[in-house]
KOLMITI-933043 format. One record per atom (N, C-alpha, C): atom name; x negated, y negated, z; residue in three letters. Coordinates in Angstrom, 3 decimals, padded with zeros to 6 digits. Each point is the difference from the previous one (the first is absolute). Layout:
<nodes>
NODE   name         c1         c2         c3   resn
NODE     CA          X          Y          Z    Ala
...
</nodes>
This chain:
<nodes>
NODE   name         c1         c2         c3   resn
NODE      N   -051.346    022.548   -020.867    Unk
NODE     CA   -000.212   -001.217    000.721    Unk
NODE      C    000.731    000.008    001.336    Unk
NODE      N    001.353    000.462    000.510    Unk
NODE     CA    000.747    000.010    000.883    Unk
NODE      C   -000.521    000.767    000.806    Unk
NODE      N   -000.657    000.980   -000.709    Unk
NODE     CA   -001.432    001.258    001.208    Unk
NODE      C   -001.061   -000.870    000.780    Unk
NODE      N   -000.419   -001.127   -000.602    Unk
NODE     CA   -001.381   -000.868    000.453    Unk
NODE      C    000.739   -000.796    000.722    Unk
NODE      N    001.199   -000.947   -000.212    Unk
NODE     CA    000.677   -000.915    001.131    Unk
NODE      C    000.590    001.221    001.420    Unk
NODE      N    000.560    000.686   -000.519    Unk
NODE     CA    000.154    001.146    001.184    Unk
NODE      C   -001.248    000.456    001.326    Unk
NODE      N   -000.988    000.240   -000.963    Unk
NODE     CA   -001.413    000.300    000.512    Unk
NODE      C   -000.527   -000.951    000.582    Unk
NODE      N    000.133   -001.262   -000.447    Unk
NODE     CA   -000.615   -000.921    000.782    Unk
NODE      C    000.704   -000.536    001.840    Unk
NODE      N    001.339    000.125   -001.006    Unk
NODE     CA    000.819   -000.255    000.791    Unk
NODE      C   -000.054    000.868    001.410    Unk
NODE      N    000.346    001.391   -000.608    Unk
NODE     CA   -000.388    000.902    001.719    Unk
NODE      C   -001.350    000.550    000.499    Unk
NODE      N   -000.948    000.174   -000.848    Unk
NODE     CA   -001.257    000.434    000.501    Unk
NODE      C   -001.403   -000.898    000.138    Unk
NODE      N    000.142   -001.237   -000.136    Unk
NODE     CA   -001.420   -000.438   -000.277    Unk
NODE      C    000.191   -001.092    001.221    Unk
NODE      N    001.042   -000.885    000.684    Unk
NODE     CA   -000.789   -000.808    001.001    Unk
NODE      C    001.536    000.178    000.742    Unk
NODE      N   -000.057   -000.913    001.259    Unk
NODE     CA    001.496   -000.393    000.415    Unk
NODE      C    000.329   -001.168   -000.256    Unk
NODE      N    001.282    000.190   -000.067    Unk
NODE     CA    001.710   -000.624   -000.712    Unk
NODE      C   -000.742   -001.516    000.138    Unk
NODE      N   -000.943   -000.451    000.931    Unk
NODE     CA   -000.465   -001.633    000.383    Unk
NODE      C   -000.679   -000.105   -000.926    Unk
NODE      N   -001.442    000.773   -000.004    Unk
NODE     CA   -000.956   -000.065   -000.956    Unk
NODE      C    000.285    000.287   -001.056    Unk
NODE      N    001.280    000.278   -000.991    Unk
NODE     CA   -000.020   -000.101   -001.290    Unk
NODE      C    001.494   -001.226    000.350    Unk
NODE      N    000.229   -000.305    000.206    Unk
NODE     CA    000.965   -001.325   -000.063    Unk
NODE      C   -001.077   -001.124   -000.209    Unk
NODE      N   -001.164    000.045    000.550    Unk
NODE     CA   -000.707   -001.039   -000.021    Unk
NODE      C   -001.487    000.201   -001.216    Unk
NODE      N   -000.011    001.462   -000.458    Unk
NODE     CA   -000.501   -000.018   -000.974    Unk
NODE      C    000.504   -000.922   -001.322    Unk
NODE      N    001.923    000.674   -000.075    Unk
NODE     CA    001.185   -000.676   -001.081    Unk
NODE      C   -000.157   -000.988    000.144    Unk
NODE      N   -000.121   -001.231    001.171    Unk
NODE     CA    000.263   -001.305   -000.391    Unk
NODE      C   -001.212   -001.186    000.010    Unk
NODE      N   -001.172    001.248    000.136    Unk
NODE     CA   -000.832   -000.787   -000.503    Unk
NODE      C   -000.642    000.008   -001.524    Unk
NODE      N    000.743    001.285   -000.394    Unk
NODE     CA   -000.109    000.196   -001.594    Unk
NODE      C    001.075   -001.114   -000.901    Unk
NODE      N    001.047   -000.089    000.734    Unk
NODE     CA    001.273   -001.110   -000.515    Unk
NODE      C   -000.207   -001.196    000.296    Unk
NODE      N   -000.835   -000.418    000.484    Unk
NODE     CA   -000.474   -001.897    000.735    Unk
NODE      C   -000.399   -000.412   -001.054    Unk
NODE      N    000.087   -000.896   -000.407    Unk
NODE     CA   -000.509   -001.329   -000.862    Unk
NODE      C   -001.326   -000.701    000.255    Unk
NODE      N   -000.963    000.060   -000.967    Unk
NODE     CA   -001.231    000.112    001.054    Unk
NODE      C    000.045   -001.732   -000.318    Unk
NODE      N   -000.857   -000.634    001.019    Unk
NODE     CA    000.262   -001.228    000.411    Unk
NODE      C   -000.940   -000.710   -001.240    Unk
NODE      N    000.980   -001.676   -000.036    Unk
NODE     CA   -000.639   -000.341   -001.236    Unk
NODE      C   -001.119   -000.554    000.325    Unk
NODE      N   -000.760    000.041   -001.051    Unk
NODE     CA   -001.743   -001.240    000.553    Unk
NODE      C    000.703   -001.359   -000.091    Unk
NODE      N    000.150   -000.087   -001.254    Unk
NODE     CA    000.261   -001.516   -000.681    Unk
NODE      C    001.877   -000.183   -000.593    Unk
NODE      N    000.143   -000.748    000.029    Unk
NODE     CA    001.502   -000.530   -000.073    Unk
NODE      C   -000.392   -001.055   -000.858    Unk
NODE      N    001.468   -000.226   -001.249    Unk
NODE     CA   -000.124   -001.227   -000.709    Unk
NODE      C    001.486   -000.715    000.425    Unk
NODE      N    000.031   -001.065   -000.007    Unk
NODE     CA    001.156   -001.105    000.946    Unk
NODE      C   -000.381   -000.981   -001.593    Unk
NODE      N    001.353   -000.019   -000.319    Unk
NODE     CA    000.245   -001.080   -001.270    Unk
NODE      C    000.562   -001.210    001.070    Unk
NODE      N   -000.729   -001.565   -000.773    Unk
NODE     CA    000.514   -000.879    001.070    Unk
NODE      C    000.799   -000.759   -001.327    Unk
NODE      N    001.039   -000.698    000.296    Unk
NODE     CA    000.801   -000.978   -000.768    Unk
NODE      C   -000.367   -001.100    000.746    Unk
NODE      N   -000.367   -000.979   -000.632    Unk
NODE     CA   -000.134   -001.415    000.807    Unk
NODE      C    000.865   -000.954   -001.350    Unk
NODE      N    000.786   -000.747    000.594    Unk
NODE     CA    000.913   -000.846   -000.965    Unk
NODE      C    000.240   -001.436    000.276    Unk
NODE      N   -000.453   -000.737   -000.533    Unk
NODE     CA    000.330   -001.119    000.583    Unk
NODE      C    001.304   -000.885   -000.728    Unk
NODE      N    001.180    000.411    001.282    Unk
NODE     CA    001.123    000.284   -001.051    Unk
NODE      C    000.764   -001.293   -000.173    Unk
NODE      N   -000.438   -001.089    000.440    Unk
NODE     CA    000.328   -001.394    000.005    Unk
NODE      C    001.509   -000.485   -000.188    Unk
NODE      N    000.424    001.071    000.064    Unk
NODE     CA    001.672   -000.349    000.933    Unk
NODE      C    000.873    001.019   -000.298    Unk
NODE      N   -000.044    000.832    001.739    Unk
NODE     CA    000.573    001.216   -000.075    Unk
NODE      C    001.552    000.314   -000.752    Unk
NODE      N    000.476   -000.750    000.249    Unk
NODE     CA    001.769    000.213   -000.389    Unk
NODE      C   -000.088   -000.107   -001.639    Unk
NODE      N   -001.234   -000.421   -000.938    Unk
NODE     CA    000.058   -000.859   -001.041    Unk
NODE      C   -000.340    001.570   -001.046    Unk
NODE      N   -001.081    000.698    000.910    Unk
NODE     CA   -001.215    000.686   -000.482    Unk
NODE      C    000.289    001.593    000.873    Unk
NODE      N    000.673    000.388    000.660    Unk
NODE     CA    000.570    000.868    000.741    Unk
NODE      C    000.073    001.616   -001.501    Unk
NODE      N    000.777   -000.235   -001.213    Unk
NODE     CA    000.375    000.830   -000.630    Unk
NODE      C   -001.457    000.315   -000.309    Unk
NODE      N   -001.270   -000.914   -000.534    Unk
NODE     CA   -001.497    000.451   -000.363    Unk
NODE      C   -000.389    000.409    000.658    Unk
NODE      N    000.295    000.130    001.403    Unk
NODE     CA   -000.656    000.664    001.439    Unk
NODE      C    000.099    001.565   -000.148    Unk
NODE      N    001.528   -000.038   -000.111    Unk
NODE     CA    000.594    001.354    000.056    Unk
NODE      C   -000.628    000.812   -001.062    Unk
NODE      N    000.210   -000.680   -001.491    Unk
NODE     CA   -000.667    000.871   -000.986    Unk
NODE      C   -001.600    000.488    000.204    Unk
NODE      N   -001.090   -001.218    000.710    Unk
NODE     CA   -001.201    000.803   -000.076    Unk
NODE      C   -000.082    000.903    000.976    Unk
NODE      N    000.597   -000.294    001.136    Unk
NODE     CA    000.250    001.427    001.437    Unk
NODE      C    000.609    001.104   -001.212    Unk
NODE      N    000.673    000.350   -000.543    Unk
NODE     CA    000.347    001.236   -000.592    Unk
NODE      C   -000.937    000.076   -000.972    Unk
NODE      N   -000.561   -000.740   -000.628    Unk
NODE     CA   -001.175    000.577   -001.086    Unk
NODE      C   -000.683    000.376    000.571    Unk
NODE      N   -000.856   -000.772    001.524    Unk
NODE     CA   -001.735    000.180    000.290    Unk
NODE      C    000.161    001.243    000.758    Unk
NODE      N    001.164   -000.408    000.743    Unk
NODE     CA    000.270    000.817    001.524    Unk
NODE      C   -001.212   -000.381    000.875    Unk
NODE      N   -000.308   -000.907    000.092    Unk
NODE     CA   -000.842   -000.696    001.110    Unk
NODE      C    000.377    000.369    001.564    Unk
NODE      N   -001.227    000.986    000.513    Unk
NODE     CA    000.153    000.034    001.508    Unk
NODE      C    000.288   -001.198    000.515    Unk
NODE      N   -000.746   -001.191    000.040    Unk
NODE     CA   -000.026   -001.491    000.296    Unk
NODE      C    000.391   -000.776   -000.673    Unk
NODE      N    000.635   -001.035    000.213    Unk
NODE     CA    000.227   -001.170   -000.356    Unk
NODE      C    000.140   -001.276    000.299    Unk
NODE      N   -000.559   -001.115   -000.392    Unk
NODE     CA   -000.134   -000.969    000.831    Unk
NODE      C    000.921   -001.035   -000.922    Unk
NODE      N    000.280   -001.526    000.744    Unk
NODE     CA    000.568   -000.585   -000.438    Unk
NODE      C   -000.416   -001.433    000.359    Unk
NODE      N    000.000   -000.773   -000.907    Unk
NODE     CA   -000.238   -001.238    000.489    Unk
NODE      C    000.397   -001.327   -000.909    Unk
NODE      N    000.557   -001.183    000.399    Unk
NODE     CA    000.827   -000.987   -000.370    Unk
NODE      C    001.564    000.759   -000.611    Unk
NODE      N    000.775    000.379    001.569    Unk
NODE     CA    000.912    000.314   -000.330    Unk
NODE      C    001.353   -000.894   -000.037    Unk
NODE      N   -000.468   -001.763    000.207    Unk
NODE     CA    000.746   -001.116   -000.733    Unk
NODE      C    001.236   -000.545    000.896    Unk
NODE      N    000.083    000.834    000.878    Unk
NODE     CA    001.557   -000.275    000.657    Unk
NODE      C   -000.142    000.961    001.122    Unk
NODE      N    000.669   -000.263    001.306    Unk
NODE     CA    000.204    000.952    001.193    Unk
NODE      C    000.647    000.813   -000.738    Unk
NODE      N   -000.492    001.214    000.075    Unk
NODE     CA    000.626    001.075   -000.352    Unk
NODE      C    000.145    001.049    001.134    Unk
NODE      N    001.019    000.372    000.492    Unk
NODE     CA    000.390    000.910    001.343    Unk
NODE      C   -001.190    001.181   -000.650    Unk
NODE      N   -000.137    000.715    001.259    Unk
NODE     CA   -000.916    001.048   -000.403    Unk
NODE      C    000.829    001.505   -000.164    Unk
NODE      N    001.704   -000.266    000.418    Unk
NODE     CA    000.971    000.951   -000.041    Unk
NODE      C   -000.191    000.272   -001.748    Unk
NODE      N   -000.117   -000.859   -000.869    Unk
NODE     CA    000.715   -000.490   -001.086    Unk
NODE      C   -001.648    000.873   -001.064    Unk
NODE      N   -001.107   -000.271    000.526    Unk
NODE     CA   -001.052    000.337   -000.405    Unk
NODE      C   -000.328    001.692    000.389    Unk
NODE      N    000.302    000.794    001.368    Unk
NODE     CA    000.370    000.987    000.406    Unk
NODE      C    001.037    001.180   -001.087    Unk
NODE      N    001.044   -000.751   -000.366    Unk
NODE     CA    001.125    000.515   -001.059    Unk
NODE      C   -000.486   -000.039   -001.014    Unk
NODE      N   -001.215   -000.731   -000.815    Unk
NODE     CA   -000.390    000.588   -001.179    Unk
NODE      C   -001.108    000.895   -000.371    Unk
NODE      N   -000.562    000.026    001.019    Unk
NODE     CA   -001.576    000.302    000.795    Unk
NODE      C    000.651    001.018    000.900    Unk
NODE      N    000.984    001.092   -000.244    Unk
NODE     CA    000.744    000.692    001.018    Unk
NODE      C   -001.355    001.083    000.713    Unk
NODE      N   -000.585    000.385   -001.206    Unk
NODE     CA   -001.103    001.256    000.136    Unk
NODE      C   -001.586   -000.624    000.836    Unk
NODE      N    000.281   -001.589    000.179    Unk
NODE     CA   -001.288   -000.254    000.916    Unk
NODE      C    000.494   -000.280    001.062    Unk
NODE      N   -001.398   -000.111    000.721    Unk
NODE     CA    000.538   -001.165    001.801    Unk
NODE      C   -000.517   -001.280   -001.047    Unk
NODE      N    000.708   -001.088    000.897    Unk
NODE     CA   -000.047   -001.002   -000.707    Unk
NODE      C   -000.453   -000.767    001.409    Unk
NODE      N   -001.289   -001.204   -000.253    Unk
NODE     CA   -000.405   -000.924    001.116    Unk
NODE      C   -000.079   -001.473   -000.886    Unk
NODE      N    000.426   -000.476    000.773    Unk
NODE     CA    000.358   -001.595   -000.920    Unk
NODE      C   -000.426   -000.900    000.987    Unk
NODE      N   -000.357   -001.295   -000.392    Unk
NODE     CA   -000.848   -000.953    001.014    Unk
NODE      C    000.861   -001.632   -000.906    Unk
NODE      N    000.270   -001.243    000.256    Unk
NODE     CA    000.638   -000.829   -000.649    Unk
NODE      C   -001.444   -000.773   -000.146    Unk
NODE      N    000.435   -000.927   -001.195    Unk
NODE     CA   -001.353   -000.788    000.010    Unk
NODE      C    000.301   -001.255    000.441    Unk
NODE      N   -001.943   -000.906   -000.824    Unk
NODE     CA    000.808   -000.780    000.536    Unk
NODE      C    000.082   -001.673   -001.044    Unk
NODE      N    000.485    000.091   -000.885    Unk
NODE     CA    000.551   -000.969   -000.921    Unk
NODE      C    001.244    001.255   -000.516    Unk
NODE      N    000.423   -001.372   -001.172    Unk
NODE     CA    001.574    000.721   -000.335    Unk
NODE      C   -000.195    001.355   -001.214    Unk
NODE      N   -001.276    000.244   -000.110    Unk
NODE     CA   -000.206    001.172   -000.976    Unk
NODE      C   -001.056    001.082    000.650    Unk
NODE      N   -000.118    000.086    001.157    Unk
NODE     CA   -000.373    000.850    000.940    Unk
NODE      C    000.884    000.998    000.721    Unk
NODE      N   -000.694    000.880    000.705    Unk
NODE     CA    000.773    001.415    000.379    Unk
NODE      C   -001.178    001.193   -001.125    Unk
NODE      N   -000.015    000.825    001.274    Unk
NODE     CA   -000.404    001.213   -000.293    Unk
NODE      C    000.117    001.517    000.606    Unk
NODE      N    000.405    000.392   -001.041    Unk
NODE     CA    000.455    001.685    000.064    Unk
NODE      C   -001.114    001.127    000.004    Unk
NODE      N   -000.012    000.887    000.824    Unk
NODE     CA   -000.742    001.148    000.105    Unk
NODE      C    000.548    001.159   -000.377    Unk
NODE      N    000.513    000.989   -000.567    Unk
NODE     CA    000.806    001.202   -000.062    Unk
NODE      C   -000.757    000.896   -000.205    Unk
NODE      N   -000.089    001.331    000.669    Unk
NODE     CA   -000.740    001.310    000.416    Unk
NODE      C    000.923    000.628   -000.378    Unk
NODE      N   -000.153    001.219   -001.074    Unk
NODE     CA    000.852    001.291   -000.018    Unk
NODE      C   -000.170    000.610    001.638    Unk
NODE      N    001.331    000.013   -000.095    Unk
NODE     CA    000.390    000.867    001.818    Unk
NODE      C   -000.735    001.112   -000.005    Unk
NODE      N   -000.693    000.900   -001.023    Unk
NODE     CA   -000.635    000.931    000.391    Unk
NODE      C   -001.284   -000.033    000.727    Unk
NODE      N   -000.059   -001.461   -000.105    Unk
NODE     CA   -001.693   -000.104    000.418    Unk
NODE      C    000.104   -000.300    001.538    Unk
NODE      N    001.105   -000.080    000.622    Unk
NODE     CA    000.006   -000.706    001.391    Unk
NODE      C   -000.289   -000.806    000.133    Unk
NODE      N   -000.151   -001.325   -000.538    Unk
NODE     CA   -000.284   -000.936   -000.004    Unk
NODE      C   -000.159   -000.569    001.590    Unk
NODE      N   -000.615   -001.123    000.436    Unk
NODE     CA    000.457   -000.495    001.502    Unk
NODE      C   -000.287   -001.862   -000.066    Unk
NODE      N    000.486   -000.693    000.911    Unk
NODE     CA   -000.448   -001.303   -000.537    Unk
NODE      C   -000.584   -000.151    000.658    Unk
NODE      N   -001.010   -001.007   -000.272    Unk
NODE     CA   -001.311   -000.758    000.505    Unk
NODE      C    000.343   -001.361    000.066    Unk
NODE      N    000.105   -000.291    001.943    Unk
NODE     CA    000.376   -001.464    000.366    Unk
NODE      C   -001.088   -000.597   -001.010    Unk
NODE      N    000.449   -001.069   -000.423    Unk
NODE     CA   -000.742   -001.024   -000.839    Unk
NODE      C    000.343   -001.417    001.091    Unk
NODE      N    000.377    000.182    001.170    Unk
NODE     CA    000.311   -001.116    001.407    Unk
NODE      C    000.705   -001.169   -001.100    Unk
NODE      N    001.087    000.716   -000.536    Unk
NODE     CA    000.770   -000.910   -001.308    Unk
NODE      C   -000.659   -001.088   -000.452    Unk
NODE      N   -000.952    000.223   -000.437    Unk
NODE     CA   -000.454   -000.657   -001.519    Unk
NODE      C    000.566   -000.110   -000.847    Unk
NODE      N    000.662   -001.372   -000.712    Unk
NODE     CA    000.854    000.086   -000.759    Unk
NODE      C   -001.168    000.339   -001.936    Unk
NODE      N    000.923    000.564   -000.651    Unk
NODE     CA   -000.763    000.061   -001.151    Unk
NODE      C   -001.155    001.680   -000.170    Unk
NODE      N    000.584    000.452    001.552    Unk
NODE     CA   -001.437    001.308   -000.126    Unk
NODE      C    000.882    000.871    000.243    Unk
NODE      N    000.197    001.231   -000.090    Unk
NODE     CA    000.403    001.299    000.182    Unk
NODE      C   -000.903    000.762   -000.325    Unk
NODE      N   -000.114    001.378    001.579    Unk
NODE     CA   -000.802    001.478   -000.144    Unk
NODE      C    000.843    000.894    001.014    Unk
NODE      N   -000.192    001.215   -000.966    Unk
NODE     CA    000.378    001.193    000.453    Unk
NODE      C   -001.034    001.073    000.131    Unk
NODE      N   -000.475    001.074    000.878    Unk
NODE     CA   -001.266    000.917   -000.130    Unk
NODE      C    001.212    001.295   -000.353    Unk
NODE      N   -000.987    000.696   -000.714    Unk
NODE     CA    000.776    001.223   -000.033    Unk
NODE      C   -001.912    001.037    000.120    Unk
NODE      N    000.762    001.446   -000.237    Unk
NODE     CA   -000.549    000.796    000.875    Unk
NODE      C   -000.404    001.171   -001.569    Unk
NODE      N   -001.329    000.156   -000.337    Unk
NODE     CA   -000.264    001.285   -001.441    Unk
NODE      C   -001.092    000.949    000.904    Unk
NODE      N    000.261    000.937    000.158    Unk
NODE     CA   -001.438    000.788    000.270    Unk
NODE      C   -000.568   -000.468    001.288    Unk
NODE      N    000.632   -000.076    001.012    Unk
NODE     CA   -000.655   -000.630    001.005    Unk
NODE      C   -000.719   -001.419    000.051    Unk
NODE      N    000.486   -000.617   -000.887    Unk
NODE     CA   -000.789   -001.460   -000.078    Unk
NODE      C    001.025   -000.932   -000.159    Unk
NODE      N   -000.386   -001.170    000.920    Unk
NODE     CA    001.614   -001.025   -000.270    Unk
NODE      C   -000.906   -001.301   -000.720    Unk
NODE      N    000.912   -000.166   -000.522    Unk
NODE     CA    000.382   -000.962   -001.174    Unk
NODE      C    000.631   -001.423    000.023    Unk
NODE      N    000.003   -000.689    000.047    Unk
NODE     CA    000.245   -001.573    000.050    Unk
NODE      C    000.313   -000.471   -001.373    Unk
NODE      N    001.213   -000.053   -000.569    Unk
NODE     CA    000.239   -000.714   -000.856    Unk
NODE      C    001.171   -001.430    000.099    Unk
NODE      N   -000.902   -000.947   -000.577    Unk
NODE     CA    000.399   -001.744    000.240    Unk
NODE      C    000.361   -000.503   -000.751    Unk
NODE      N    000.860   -000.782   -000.794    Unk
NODE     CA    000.919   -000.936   -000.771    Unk
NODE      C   -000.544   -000.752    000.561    Unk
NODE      N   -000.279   -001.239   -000.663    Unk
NODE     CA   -000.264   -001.527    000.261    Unk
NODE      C    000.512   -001.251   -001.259    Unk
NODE      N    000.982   -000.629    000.672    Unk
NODE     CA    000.120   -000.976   -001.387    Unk
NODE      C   -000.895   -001.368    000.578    Unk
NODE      N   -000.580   -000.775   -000.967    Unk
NODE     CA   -000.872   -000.815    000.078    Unk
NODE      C    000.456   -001.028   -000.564    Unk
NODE      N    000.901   -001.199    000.797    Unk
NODE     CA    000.384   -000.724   -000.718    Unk
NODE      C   -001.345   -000.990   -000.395    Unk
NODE      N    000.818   -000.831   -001.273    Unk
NODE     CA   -000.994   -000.771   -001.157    Unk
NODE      C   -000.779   -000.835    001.235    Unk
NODE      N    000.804   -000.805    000.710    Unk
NODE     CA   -000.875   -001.168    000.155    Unk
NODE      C    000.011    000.582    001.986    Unk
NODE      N   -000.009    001.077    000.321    Unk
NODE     CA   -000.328    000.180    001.282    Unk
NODE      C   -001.170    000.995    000.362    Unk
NODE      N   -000.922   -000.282    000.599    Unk
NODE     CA   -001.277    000.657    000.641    Unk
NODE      C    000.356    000.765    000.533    Unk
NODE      N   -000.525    001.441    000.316    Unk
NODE     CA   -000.149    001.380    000.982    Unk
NODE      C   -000.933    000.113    000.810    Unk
NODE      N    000.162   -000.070    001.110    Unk
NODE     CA   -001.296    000.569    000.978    Unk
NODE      C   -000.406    001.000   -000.432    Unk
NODE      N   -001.278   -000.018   -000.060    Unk
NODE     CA   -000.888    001.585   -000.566    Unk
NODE      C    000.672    000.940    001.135    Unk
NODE      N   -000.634   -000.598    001.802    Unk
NODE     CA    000.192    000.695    001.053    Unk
NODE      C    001.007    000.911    000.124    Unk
NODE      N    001.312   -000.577   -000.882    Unk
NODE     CA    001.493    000.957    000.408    Unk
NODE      C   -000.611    001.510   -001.214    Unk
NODE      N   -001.151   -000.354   -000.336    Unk
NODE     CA    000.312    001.284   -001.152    Unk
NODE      C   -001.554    000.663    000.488    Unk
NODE      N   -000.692   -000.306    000.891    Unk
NODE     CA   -001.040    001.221    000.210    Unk
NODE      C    000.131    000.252    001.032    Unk
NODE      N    000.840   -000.524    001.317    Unk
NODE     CA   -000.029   -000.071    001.604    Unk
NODE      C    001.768    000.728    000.289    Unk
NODE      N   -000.414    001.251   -000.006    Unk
NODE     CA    001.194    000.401    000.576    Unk
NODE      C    001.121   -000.515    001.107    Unk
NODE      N   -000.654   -000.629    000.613    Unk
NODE     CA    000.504   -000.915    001.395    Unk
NODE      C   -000.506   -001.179   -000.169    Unk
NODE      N    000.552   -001.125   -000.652    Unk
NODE     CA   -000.900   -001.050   -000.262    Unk
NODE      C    000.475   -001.062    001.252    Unk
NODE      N   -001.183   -000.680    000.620    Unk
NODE     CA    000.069   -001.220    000.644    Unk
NODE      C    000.766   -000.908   -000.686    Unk
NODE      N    001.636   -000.439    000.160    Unk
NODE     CA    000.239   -001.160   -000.522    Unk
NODE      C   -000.123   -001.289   -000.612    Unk
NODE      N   -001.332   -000.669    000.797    Unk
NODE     CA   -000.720   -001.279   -000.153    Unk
NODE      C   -001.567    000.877    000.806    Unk
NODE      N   -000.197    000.449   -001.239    Unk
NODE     CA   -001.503    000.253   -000.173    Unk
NODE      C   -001.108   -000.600    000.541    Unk
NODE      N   -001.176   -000.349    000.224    Unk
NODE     CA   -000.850   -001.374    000.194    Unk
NODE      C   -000.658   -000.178   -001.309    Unk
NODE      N   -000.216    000.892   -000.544    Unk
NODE     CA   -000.563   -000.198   -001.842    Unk
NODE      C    001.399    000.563   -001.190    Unk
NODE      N    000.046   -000.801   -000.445    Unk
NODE     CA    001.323    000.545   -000.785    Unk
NODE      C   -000.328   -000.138   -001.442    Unk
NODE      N    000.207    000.989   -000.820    Unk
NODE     CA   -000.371    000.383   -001.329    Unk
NODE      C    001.592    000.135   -000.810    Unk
NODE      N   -000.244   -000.929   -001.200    Unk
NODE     CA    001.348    000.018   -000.719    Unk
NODE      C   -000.545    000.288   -001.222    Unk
NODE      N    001.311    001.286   -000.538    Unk
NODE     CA    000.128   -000.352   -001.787    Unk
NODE      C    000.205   -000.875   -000.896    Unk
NODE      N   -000.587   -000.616   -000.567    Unk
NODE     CA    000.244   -001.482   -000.790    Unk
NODE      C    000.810    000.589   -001.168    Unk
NODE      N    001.438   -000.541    000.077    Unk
NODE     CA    000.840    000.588   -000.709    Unk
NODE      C   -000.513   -000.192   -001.866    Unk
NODE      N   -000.800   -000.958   -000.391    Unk
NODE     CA   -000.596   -000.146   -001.616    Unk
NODE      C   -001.471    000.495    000.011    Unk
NODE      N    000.306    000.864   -000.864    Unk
NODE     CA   -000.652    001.189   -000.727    Unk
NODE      C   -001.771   -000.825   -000.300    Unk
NODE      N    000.198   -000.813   -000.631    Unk
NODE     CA   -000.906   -000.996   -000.311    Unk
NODE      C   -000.936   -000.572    000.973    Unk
NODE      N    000.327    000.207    001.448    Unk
NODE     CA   -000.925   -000.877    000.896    Unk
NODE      C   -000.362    001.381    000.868    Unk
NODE      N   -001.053    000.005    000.700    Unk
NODE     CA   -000.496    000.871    000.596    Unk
NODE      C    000.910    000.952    001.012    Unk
NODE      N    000.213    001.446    000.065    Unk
NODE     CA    000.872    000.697    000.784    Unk
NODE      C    000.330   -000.275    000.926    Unk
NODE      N   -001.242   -000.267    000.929    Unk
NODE     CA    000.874   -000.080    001.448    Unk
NODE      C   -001.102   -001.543    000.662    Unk
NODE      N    000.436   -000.441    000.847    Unk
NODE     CA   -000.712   -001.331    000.452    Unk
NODE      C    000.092   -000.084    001.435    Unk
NODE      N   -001.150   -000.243    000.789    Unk
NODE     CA    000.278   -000.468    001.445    Unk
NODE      C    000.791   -000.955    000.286    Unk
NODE      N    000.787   -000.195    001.504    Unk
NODE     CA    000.394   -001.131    000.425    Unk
NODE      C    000.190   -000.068    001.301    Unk
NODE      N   -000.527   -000.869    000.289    Unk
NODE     CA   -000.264   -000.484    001.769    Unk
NODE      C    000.895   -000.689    000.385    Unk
</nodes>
């Protein structure tokens, strides 16, 4: 065998053309498809519910994780330190059981996506195979409506001239005009 690495080595191309033969035999050939485990928790009061957090991040190992009714201002230093292995994007809400967390394993590069502070929404895009990605947290409080617009209009007109809301009960029709 040390005769054929020898041989290759001095008689068959130059020192460039087999360096670049080797490391295209050693490359990792690129993936098609990727699987991303998401944790979504709706952890209804972080300081309370913090130890159940931790345990399903070490069971699932969730690339993502989202968070929502985290019950209390919670610094995002404090959410960062348990969540050490993600980026962490946090948005405050807006009643006293609102706030929402985004966390990306750092491997993914995560980046944030102005949401022009929307309270209650958080997005981060990250980057698989040449294709970027938009992933959004939204907490929906009980008795408050969502503009559809903030969620299909990347750049949304503030005060719209047709404005489309989520009717926060399940029971009455999804979304409704209003002039």
């Amino acid at each position: 065998m040390s005769y054929e690495i020898i041989k290759e080595w001095c008689w068959t191309c130059s020192r460039s053309e087999l360096f670049n033969v080797w490391s295209q035999q050693h490359q990792q050939p690129a993936l098609e498809s990727i699987n991303l485990n998401i944790l979504h928790y709706n952890i209804r009061y972080y300081h309370s519910n913090k130890c159940d957090l931790i345990d399903m991040v070490e069971k699932y190992k969730p690339a993502i994780i989202t968070l929502n009714e985290l019950g209390a201002i919670v610094p995002i230093k404090i959410i960062e330190k348990a969540l050490f292995s993600y980026k962490v994007f946090k948005t405050e809400g807006t009643n006293a059981h609102g706030g929402v967390v985004l966390a990306i394993d750092k491997n993914l590069n995560p980046i944030n996506v102005d949401c022009k502070q929307t309270k209650n929404i958080v997005a981060a895009s990250i980057m698989i195979n040449n294709k970027t990605y938009t992933i959004t947290s939204i907490y929906s409080p009980p008795a408050r409506a969502h503009r559809v617009h903030v969620f299909l209009d990347p750049d949304p007109d503030p005060d719209p001239p047709n404005k489309y809301f989520l009717d926060p009960d399940p029971t009455r029709t999804r979304s409704k005009k209003l002039r």
